[in-house]
C-alpha positions in Angstrom: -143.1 -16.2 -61.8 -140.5 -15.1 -59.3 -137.2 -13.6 -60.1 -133.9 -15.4 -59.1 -132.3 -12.2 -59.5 -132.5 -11.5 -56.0 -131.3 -14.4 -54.5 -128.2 -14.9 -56.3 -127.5 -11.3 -55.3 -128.1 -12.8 -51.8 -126.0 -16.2 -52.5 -123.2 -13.5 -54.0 -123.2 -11.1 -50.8 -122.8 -13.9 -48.5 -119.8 -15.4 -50.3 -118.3 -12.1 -50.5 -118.6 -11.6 -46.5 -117.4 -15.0 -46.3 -113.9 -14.3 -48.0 -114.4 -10.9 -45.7 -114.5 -12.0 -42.4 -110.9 -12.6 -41.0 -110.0 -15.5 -39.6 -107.7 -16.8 -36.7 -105.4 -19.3 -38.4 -101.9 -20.3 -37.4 -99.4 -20.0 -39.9 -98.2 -22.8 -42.3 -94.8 -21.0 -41.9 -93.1 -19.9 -38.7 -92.4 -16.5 -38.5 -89.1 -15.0 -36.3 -89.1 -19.2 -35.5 -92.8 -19.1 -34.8 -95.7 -19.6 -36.3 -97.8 -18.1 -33.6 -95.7 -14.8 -33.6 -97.2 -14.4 -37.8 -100.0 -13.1 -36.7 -98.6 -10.4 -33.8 -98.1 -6.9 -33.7 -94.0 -6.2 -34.0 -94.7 -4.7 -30.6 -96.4 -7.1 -29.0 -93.2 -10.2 -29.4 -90.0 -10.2 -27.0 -86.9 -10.1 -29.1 -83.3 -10.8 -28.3 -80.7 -9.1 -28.8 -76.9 -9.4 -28.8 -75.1 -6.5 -27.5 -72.4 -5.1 -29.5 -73.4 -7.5 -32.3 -70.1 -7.5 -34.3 -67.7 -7.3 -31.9 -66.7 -11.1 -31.5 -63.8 -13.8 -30.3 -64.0 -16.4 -32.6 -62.4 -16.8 -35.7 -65.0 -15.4 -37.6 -64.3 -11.8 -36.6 -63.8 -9.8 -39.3 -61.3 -7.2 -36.7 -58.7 -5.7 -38.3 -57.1 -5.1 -35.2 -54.5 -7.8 -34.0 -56.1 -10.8 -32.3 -54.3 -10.1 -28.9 -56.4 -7.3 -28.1 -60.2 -7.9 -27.8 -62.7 -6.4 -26.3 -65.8 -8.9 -27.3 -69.3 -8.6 -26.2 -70.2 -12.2 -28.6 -68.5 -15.4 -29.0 -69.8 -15.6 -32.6 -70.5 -13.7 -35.8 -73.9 -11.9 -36.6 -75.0 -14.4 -39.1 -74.6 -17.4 -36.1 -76.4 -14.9 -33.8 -79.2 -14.7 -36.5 -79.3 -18.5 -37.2 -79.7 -19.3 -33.7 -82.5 -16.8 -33.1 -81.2 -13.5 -32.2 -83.6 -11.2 -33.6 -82.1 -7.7 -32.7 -78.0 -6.7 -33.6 -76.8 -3.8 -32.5 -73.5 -1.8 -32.6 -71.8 1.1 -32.6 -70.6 3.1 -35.6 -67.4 5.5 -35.7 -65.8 7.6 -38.9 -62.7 6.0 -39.7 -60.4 7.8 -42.7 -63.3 9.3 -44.0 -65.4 5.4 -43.9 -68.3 4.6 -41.7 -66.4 1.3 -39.4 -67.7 -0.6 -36.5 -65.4 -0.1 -33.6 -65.8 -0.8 -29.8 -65.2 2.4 -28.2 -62.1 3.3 -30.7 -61.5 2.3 -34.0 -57.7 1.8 -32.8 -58.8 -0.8 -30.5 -61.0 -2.8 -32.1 -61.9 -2.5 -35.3 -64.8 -5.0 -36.9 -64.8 -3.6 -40.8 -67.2 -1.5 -42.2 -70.7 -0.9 -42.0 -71.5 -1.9 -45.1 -69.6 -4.9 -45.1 -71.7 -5.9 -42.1 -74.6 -5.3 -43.1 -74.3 -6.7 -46.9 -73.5 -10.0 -44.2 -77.2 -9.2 -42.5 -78.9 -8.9 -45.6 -77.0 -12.1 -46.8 -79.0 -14.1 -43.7 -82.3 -12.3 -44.2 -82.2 -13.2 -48.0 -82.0 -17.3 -47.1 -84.4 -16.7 -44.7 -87.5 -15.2 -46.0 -89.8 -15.4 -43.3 -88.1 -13.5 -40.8 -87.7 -10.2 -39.2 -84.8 -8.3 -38.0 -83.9 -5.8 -36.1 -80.9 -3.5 -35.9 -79.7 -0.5 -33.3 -76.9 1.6 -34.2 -75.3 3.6 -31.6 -74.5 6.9 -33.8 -71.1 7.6 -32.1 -69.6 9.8 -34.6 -73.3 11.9 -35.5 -73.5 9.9 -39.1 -75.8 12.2 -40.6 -79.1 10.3 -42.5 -77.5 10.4 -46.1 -74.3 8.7 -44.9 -75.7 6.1 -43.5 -78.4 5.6 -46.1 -75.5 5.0 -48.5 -74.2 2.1 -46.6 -77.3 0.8 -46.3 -77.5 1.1 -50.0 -74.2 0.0 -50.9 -75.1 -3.2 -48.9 -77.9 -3.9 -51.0 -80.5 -4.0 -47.7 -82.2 -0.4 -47.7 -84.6 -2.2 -49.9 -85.8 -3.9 -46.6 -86.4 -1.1 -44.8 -89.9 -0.7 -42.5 -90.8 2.7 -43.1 -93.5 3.8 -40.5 -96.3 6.1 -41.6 -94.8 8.5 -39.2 -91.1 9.2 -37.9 -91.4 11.9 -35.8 -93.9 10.0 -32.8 -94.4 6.7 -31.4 -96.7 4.5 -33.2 -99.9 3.7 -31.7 -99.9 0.0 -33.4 -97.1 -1.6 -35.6 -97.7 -3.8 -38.1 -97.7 -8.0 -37.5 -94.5 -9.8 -38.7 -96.7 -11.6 -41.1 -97.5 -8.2 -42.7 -94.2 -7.3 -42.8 -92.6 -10.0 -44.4 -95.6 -9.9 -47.0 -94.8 -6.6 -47.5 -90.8 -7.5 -47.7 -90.2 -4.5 -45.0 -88.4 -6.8 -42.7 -86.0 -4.7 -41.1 -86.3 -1.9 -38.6 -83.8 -0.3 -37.5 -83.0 2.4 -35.2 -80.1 5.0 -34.6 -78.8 6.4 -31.3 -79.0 9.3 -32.3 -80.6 10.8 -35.2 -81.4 14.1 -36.5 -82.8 15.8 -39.1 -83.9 12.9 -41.4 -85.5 14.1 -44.6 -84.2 11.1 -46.9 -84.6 7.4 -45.5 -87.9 7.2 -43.7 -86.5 3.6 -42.8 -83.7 5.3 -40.3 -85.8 5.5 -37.0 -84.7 7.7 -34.8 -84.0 5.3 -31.3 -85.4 7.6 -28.7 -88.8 8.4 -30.3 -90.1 4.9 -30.7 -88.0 3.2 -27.8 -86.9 3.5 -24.3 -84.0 1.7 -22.2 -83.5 1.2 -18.7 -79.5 1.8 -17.3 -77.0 0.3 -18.9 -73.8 0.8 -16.8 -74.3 -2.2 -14.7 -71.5 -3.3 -12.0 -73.3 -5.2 -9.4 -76.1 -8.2 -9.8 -77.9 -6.4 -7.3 -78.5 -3.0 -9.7 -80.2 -4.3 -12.7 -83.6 -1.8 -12.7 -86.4 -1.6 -15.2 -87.2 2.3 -14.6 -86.5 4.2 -17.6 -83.3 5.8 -18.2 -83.5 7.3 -21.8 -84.6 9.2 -23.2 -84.0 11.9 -21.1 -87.1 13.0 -21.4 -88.8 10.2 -19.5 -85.9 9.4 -17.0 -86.9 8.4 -13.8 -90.9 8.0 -15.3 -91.5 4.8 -16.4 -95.8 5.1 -16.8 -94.8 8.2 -19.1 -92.2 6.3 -20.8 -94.8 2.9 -21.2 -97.8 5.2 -22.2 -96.0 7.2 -24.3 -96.0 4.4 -27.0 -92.1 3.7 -26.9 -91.2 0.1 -26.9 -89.3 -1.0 -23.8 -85.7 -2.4 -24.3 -84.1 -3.8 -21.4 -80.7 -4.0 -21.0 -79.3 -7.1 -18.9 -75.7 -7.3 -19.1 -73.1 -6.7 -16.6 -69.3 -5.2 -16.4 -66.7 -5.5 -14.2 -64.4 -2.4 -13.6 -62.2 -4.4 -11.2 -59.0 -3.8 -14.2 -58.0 -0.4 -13.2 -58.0 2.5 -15.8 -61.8 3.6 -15.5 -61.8 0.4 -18.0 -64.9 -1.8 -17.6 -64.9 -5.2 -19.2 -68.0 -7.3 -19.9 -68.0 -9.4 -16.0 -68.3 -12.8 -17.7 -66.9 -14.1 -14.2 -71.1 -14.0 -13.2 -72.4 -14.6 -17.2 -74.5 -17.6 -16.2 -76.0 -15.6 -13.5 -76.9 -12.6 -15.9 -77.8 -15.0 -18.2 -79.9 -17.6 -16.3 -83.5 -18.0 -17.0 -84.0 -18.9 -12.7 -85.0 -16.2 -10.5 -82.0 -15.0 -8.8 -80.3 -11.9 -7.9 -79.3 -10.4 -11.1 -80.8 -13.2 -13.2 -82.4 -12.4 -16.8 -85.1 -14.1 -16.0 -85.8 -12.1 -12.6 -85.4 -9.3 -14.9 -88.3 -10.8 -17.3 -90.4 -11.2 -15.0 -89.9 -7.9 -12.7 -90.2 -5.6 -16.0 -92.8 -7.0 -17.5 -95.4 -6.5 -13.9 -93.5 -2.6 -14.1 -94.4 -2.5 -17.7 -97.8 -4.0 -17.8 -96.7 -5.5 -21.1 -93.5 -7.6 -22.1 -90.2 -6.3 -23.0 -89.7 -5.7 -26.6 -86.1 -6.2 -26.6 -83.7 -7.9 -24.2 -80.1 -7.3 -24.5 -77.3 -9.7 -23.5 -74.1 -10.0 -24.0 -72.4 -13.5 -24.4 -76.0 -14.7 -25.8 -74.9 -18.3 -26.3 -74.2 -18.7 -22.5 -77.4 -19.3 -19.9 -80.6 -19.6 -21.0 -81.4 -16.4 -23.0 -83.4 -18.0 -26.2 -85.1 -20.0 -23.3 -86.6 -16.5 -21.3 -87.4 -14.7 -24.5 -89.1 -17.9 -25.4 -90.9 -18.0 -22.1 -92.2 -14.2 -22.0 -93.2 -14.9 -25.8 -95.2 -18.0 -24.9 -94.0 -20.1 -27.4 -92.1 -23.3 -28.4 -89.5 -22.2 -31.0 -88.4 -24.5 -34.3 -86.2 -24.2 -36.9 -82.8 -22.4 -34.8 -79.4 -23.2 -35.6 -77.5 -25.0 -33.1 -74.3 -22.9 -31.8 -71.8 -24.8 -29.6 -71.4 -23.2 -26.1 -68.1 -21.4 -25.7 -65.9 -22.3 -22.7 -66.0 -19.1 -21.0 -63.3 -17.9 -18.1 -63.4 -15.1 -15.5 -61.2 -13.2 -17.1 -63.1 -13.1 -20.7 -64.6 -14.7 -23.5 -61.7 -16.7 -25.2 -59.2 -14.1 -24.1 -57.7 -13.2 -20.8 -58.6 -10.1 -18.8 -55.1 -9.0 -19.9 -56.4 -7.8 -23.2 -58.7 -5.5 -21.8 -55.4 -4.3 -20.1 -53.7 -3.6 -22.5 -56.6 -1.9 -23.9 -56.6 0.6 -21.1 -52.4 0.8 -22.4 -53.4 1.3 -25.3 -55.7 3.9 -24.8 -53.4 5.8 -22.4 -50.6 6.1 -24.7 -53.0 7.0 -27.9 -54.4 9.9 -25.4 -50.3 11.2 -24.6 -49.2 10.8 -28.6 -52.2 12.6 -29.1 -51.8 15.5 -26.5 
């Protein structure tokens, strides 16, 4: 009589490698409005971004400051950036009174409310939409140390959310795929401009060690570049910067400093150039295409300003290889040479503004 012992030991190993062997299947749920980004490396997706996230013109603003002077980068709030698939918010944080506030530049020119009032607004988005991963950059402008800005982060309810990468002091050789990291429910990264000595929240990256930008100070369509700028450390050497492992985030928007004042305004006199996904001079879709051959990979985040005018969604869309579902609609803003909703003149009497702070203060 033969045993059977053996073969259901066989019949048991083969179901076990069965359930084993991983398998290519798309997503029943779309991930970052995808379900073919589920199953890719953080790294390896194009991202959006809007430029000075908070600082809007529409009525949605949370400024403090009076509505005749604006200096907006958006024409709508974080949460309709989010909705209609901006992926990556950033902004810049100053020390108001003793509170962490987001302010363009100066917190007595434009003041957008307080850090953790935004970001209890960016964790109010992510929790309605569980299948998505966000991104935020915060330009340190005032040296926030790590426990400061860990307890806004608390206070807002969203350190919970945190990605924290096995390592914070290098670039990471692989990142995990959004799929993991919204099983995981570490669906936000986020990085600081600049960060030191971070003992306490493994989920504040430090901007410079994972990520690299081209130049930023753009006044002509004919100077956009995709050689690395910053850190310094790779300035100037964009195969070190690539091959060092730092994620490439290209900057793509464009000022005008035609006001006087060494004031540059956002130049939304040539937005639907800057923003078009065609192949002119100055175009973000030029830009697309020229820094992901200079890469060899695509960008991992392109910045705009103004992201609801052009085609933006459409070229992140394009490098991504995707059809995208499930985006809020926002209404296109009737935009003028002179500024979002607002005439040049604000940015004016910024520059008046400024001027006579700098005497009172002298």
């Amino acid at each position: 009589m033969y045993s059977i012992i053996p073969f259901l030991l066989l019949a048991s190993s083969l179901s076990s490698a069965a359930l084993l062997k991983p398998r290519n299947v798309t997503s029943t749920y779309a991930c970052n409005n995808s379900p073919d980004l589920c199953s890719r490396s953080y790294s390896d997706i194009a991202q959006l971004g809007a430029h000075d996230s908070p600082f809007v013109s529409d009525s949605s603003s949370t400024s403090t400051t009076s509505n005749f002077i604006s200096s907006a980068n958006q024409n709508v709030n974080s949460t309709r950036q989010l909705t209609a698939g901006v992926r990556l918010l950033t902004a810049q944080v100053h020390s108001n009174n003793g509170t962490w506030h987001l302010c363009h530049t100066s917190c007595g020119l434009l003041d957008a409310g307080t850090l953790s009032s935004w970001l209890a607004e960016i964790k109010s988005w992510m929790d309605k939409n569980p299948h998505d991963v966000v991104t935020i950059l915060l330009v340190n402008s005032d040296n926030a140390s790590a426990e400061e800005l860990d307890a806004e982060f608390k206070a807002a309810d969203i350190a919970s959310y945190g990605y924290q990468p096995p390592s914070t002091t290098t670039a990471l050789a692989s990142w995990p795929t959004l799929q993991e990291m919204i099983a995981n429910n570490s669906r936000l990264v986020t990085f600081v401009a600049s960060l030191t000595s971070n003992t306490v929240a493994p989920y504040l990256l430090d901007e410079f060690t994972f990520v690299f930008e081209n130049n930023y100070n753009v006044t002509s369509l004919n100077n956009f570049s995709c050689d690395a700028d910053r850190p310094a450390t790779v300035q100037g050497q964009t195969s070190q910067a690539v091959s060092s492992g730092r994620l490439p985030l290209v900057n793509h928007f464009l000022y005008s400093d035609s006001i006087g004042f060494g004031i540059e305004a956002p130049d939304t006199g040539n937005i639907t150039t800057t923003n078009s996904a065609g192949t002119e001079t100055g175009s973000l879709g030029s830009a697309a295409t020229s820094c992901t051959t200079a890469y060899g990979r695509k960008p991992a985040f392109f910045l705009v300003d103004f992201f609801d005018q052009g085609q933006t969604l459409q070229v992140v869309d394009s490098v991504n290889g995707i059809t995208a579902t499930g985006r809020g609609d926002v209404p296109v803003a009737q935009m003028t040479s002179a500024g979002s909703s607002k005439s040049r003149s604000t940015w004016l009497a910024l520059a008046m503004m400024g001027t006579a702070a700098l005497f009172l203060a002298a």
